[in-house]
One Martini backbone bead per residue (centre of mass of N, CA, C, O) as a GRO file, in nm:
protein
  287
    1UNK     BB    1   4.053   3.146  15.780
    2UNK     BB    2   3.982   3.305  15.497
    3UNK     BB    3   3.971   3.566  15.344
    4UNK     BB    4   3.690   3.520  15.207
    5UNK     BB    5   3.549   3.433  15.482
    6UNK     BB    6   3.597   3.704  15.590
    7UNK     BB    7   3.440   3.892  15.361
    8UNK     BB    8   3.176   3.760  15.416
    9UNK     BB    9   3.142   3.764  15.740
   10UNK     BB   10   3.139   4.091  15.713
   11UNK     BB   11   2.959   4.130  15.497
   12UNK     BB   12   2.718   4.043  15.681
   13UNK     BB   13   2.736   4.184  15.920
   14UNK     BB   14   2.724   4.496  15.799
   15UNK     BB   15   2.499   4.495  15.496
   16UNK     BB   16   2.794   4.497  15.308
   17UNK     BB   17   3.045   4.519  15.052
   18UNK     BB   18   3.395   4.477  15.175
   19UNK     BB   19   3.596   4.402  14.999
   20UNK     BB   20   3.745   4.657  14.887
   21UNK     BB   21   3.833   4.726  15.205
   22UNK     BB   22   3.986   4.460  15.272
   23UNK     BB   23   4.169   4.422  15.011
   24UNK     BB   24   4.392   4.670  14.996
   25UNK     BB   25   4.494   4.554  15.317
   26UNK     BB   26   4.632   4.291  15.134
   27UNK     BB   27   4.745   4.385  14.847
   28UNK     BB   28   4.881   4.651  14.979
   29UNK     BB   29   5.239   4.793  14.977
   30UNK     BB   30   5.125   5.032  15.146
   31UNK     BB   31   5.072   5.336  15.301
   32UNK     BB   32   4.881   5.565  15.456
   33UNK     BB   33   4.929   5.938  15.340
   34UNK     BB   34   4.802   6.172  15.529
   35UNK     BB   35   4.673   6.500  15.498
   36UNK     BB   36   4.625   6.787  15.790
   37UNK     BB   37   4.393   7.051  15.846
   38UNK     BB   38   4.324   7.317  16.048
   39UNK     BB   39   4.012   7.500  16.152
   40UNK     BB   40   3.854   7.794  16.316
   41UNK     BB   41   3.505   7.955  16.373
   42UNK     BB   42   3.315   8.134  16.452
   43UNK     BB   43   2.987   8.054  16.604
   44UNK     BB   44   2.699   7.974  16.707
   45UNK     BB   45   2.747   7.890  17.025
   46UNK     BB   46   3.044   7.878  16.923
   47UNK     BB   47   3.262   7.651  16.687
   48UNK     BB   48   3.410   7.571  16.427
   49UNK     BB   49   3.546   7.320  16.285
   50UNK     BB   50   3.805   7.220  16.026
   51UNK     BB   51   3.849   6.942  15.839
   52UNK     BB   52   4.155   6.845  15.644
   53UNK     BB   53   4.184   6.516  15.397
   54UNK     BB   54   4.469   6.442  15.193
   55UNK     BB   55   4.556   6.173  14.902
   56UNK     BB   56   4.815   6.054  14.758
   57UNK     BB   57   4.723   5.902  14.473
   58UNK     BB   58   4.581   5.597  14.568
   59UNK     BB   59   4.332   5.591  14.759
   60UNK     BB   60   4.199   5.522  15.012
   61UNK     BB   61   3.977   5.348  15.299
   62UNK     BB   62   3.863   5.488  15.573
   63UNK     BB   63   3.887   5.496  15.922
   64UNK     BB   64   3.859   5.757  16.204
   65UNK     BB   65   3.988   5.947  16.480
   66UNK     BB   66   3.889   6.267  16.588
   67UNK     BB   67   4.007   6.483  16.814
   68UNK     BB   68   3.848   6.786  17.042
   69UNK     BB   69   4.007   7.023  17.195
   70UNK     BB   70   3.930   7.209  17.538
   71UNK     BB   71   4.080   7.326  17.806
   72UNK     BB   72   3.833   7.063  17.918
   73UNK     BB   73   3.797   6.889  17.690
   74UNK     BB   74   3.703   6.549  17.500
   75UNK     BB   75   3.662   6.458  17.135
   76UNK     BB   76   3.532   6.191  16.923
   77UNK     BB   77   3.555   6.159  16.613
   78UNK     BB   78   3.405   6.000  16.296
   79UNK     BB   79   3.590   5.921  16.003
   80UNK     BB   80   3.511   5.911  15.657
   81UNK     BB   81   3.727   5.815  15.363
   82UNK     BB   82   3.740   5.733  14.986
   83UNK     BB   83   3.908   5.979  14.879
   84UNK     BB   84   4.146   6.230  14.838
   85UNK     BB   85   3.929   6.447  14.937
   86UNK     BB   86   3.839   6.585  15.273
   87UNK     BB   87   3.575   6.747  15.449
   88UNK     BB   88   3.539   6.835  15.799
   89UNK     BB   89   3.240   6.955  16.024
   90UNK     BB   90   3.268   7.075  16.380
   91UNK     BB   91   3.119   7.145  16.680
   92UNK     BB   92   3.194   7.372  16.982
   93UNK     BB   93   3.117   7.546  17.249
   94UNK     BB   94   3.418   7.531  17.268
   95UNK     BB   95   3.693   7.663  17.276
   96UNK     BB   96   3.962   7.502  17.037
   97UNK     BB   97   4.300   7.415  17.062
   98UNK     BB   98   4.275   7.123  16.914
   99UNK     BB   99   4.369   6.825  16.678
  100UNK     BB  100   4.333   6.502  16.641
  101UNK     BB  101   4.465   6.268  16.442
  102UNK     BB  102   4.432   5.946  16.490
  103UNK     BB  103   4.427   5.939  16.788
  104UNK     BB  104   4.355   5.561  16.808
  105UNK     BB  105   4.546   5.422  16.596
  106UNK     BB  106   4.368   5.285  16.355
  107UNK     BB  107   4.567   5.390  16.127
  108UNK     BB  108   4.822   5.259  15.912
  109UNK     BB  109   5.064   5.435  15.980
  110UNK     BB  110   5.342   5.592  15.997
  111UNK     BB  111   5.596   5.646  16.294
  112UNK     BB  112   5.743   5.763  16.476
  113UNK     BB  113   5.589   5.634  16.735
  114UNK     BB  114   5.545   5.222  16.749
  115UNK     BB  115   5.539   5.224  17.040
  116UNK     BB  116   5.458   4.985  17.332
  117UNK     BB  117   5.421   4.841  17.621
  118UNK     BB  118   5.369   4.528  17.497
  119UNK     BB  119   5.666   4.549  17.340
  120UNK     BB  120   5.842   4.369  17.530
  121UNK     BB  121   5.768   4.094  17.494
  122UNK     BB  122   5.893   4.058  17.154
  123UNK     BB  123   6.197   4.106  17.271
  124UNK     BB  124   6.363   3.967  17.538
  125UNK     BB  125   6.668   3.906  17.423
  126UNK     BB  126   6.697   4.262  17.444
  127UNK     BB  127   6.668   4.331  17.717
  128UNK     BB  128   6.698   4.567  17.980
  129UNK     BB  129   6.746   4.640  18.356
  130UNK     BB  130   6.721   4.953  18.486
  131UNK     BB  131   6.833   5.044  18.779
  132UNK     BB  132   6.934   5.243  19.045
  133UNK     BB  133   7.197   5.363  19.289
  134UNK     BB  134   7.180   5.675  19.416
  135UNK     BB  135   6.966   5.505  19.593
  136UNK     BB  136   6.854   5.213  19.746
  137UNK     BB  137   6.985   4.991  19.566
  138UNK     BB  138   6.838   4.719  19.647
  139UNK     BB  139   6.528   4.815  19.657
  140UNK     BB  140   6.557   4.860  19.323
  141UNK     BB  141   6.663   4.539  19.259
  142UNK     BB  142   6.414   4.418  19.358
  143UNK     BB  143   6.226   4.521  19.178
  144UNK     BB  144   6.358   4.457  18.895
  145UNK     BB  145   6.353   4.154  18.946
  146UNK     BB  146   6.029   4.105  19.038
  147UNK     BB  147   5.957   4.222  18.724
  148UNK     BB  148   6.080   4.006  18.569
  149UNK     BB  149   5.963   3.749  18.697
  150UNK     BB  150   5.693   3.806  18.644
  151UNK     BB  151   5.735   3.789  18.306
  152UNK     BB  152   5.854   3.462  18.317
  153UNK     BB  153   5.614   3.368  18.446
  154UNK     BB  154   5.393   3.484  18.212
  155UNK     BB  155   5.602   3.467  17.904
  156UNK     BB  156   5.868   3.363  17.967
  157UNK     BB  157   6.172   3.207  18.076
  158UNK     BB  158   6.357   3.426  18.012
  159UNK     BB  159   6.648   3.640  18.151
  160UNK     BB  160   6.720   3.940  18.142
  161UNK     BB  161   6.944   4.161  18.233
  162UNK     BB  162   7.047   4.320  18.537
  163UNK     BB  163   7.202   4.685  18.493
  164UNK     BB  164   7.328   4.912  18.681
  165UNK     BB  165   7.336   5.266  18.604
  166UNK     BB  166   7.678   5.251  18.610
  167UNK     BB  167   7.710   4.992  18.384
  168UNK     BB  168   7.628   5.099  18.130
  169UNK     BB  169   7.673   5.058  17.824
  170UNK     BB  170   7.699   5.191  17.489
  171UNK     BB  171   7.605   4.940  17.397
  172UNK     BB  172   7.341   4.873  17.549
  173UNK     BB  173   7.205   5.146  17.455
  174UNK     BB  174   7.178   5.049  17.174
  175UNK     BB  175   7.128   4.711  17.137
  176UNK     BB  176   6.881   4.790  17.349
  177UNK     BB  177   6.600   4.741  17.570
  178UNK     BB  178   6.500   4.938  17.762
  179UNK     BB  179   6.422   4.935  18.157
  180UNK     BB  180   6.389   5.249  18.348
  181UNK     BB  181   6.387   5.330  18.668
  182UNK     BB  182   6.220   5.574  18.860
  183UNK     BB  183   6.428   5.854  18.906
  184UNK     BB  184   6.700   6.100  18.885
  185UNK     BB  185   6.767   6.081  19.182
  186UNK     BB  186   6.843   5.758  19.135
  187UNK     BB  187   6.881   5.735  18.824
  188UNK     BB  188   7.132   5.851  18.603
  189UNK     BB  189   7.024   5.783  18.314
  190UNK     BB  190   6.778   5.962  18.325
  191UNK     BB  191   6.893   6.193  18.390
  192UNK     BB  192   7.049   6.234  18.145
  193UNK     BB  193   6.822   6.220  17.960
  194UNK     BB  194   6.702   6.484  18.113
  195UNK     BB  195   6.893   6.671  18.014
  196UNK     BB  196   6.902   6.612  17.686
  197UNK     BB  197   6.592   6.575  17.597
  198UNK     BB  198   6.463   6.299  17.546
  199UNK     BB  199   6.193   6.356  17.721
  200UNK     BB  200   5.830   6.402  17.760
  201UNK     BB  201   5.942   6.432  18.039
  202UNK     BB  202   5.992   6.591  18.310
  203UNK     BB  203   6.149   6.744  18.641
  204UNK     BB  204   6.137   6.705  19.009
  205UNK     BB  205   6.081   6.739  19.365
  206UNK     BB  206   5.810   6.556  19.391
  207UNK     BB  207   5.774   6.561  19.051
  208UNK     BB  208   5.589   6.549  18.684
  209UNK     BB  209   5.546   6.615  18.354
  210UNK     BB  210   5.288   6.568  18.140
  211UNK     BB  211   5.136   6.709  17.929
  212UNK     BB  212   5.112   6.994  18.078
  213UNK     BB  213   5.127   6.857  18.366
  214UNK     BB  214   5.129   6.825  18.734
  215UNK     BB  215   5.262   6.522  18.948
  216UNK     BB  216   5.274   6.520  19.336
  217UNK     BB  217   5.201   6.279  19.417
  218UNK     BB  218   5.294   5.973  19.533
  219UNK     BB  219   5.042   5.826  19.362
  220UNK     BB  220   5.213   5.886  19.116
  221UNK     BB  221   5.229   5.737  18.771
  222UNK     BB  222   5.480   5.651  18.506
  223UNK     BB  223   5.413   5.459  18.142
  224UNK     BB  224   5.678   5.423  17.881
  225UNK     BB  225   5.691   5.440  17.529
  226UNK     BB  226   5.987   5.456  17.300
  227UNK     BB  227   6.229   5.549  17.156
  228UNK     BB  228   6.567   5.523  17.170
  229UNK     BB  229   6.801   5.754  17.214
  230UNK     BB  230   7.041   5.577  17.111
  231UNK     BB  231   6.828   5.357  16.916
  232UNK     BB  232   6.535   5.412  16.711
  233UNK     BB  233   6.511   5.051  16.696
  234UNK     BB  234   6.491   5.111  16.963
  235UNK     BB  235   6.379   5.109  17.319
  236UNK     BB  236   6.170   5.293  17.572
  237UNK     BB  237   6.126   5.190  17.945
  238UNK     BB  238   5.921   5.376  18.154
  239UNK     BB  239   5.943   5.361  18.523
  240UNK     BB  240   5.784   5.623  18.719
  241UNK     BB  241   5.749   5.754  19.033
  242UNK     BB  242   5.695   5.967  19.356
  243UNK     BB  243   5.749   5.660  19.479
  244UNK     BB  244   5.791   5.336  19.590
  245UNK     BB  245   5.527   5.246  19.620
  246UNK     BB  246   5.423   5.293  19.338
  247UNK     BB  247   5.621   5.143  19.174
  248UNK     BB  248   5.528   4.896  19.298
  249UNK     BB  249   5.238   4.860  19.169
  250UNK     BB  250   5.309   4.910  18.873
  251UNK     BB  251   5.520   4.612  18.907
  252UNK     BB  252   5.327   4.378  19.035
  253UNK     BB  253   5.199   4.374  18.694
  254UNK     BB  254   5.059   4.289  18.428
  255UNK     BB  255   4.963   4.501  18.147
  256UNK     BB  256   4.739   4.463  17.881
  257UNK     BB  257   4.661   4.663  17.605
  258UNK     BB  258   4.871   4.893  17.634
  259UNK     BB  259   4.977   5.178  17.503
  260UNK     BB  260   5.219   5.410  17.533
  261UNK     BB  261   5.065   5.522  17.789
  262UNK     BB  262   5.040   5.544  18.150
  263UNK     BB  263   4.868   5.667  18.446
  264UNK     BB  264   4.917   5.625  18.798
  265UNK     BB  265   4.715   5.501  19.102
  266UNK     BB  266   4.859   5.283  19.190
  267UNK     BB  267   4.763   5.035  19.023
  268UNK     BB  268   4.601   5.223  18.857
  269UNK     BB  269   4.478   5.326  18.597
  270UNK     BB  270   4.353   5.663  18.472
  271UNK     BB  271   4.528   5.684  18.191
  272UNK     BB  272   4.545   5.655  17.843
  273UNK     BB  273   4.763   5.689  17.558
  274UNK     BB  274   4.844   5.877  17.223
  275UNK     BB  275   5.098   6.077  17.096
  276UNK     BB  276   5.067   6.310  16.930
  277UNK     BB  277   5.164   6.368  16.570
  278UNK     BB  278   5.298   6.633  16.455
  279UNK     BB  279   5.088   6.587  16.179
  280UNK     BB  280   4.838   6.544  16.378
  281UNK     BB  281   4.848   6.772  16.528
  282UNK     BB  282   4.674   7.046  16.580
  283UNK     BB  283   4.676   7.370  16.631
  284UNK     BB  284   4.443   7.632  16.746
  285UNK     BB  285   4.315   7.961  16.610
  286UNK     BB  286   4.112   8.160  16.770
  287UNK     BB  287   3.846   8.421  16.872
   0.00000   0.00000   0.00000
């Protein structure tokens, strides 16, 4: 399908002419800056909230998702701007905590963290997989290979070398993507990592926090994937949960279009999603 093929197809399906909104994305080398602020005030039976996002230069055309956040709720509203500045205005009945804008990263914009969980795939000559030795070493390094071998069993022959973490050198950290099995209290390389606070996830003994929530059952699990903090142009996919057999549940599988993070129950992702970046994520205050 050719360009052309592309914008009659979309035209005739959407019932108007879609060229301009297709061809900026095909034709234009930037990428959409937008800025965004945000407000909320009582109102009638609820609250008001007011997004406003402003375009410097020549306008994008663009579609988006904005979550509104309040202490038990979360909705996502959907926003369309065509001009270089756009006010929406939308009702919550509960007082509003937060905006995320792009919530569902539809927008392609510059991000901090550009990595998904299956990024890992894209690179695999580059991977490195550190299982922990701080307690029950084989069954951490069994882990660890079944891990491997079942991702080159369905995406790839090559095998990345497994490394446990008291041998991972300097060189490793910054030039590898790596693969961090386990907690802190069994892996050294993630306690370094979470004493250094590099990590969006704190710890305790059988419990872990993420997103100011707390995880204490022995069946959660949660996988991550964000910048490597020794070398943010290569990724740290973190594997974590609260038992050994959690952990095995999340990794004798793997599941594709998980987007940055997903928590586990069992086998099951019971939620996933991404986290919002400080120029887009916006605390609301309000009476």
């Amino acid at each position: 399908m050719t360009t052309e093929d592309f914008i009659v197809t979309a035209s005739k399906a959407a019932g108007r002419d879609l060229r301009p909104f297709v061809l900026q994305w095909v034709e234009r080398e930037d990428l959409p800056e937008p800025a965004v602020a945000a407000s909320a005030v009582k109102a009638a039976e609820g609250y008001d909230v007011t997004v406003k996002v402003t375009q410097p230069g020549t306008p994008y055309h663009f579609i988006v998702q904005v979550e509104l956040r309040t202490a038990t709720t979360s909705r996502l509203e959907r926003v369309e701007l065509k001009e270089a500045a756009g006010s929406f205005t939308f009702h919550t009945a509960a007082k509003p905590t937060r905006v995320v804008f792009n919530a569902g990263r539809d927008l392609p914009v510059r991000q901090e963290n550009p990595f998904t969980l299956p990024n890992l795939l894209d690179d695999f000559d580059h991977l490195l997989f550190v299982p922990g030795t701080s307690r029950e070493v084989e069954a951490n390094r069994s882990l660890a290979l079944n891990y491997r071998e079942m991702l080159a069993d369905a995406f790839t022959d090559i095998l990345p070398p497994v490394r446990p973490d008291a041998e991972v050198t300097d060189q490793d950290l910054t030039s590898r993507d790596l693969i961090v099995f386990g907690g802190p209290e069994e892996n050294s390389l993630l306690a370094r990592m979470a004493v250094d606070k590099k990590l969006p996830v704190t710890f305790g003994k059988g419990f872990f926090v993420f997103q100011n929530k707390t995880y204490a059952s022995s069946w959660d699990g949660l996988a991550l994937a964000l910048p490597n903090p020794y070398n943010p142009k290569r990724t740290l996919y973190l594997l974590t949960a609260n038992s050994r057999l959690e952990l095995w549940h999340m990794t004798h599988a793997f599941q594709r279009g998980l987007p940055e993070w997903a928590l586990y129950h069992g086998a099951d992702t019971v939620t996933k999603g991404f986290r919002g970046e400080d120029r887009f994520d916006l605390r609301l205050d309000c009476q």
